[in-house]
N, C-alpha and C positions, 0 to 999 in steps of 0.2 A: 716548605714554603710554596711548593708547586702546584700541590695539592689544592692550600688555600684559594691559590687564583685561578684553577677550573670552579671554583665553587660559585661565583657569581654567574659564570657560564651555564651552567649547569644549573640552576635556579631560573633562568629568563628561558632554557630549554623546558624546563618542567611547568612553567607558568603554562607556556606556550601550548605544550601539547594538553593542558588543562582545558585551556580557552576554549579548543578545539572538540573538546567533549560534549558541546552543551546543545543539544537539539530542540527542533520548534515540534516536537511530536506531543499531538494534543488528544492523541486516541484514549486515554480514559474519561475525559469526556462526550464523548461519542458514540453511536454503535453503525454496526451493516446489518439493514433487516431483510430477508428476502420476503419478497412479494410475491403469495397466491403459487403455486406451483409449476417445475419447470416444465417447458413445452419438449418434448421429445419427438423431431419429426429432420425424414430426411437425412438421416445416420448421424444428427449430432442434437446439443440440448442448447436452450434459451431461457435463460432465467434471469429474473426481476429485481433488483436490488433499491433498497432506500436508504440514505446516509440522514440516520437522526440524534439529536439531541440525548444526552442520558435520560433524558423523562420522557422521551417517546417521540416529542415534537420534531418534527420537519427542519432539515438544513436547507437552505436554499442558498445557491452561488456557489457549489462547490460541481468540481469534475473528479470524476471517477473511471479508475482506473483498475481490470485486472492485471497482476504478477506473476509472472512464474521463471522461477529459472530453465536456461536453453542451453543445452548444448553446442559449442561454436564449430563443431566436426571438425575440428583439430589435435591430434593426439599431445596429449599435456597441456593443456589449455586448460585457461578458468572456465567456469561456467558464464553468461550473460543473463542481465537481468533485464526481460523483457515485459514492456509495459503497455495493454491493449487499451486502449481510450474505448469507455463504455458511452453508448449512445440514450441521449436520455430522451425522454418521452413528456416531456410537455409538464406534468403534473408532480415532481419528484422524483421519479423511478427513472432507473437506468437501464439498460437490457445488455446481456451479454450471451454470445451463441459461441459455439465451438464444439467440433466435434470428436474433439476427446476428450468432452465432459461425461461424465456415466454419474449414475445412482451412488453416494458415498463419497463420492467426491470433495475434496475440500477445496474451495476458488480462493484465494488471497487476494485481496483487494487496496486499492489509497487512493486516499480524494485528500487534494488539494482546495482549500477552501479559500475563498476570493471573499475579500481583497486583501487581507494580511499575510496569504501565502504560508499557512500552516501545514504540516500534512498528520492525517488520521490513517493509520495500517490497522487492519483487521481481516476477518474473513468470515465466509457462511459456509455453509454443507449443504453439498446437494442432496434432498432425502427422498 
């Protein structure tokens, strides 16, 4: 009989952490295109990015951001996931510099699109 009555318990737990599963992640409809080739000067790189449509077209109202995880120089510590706000240029593109970007590189990127607060993850290669 004790059993039975963790049972309801234990169903509004499993709802619960269901509920919690559901995310606003709309990246199959979307891509990151890189623009025109990165700039290499100065000991580190600059490269171009557009957040468009599956069929090619221009997103407009979204901010973009590169990812990457950091180490917090704490021994046994998680890593951090830190988020550079790319700066965008007037026309669509966004630019992002850092100089421990090299040739092969892969950048990880997410744009939050505005106004419904969606987010799109993907990434380019630096080539």
């Amino acid at each position: 009989m004790k059993s039975f009555r963790k049972l309801p318990a234990m169903v509004v737990i499993a709802l619960a952490i269901a509920g919690c599963e559901t995310s606003n992640d709309a990246s199959g409809d979307y891509k990151f295109v890189l623009e025109g080739n990165p700039v290499f000067a100065n000991g580190g790189t600059t490269i171009s990015v557009r957040l468009a449509h599956a069929d090619g077209s221009a997103v407009a109202g979204a901010e973009l951001y590169a990812t990457r995880w950091v180490n917090t120089g704490r021994k046994n510590t998680p890593r951090r996931l830190q988020r550079t706000a790319m700066h965008a240029d007037g026309q669509g593109s966004f630019t992002y510099s850092d100089d421990d970007l090299h040739e092969g590189d892969t950048v990880h990127l997410e744009a939050k699109l505005m106004p419904e607060g969606s987010t799109v993850r993907g990434y380019v290669e630096v080539p």
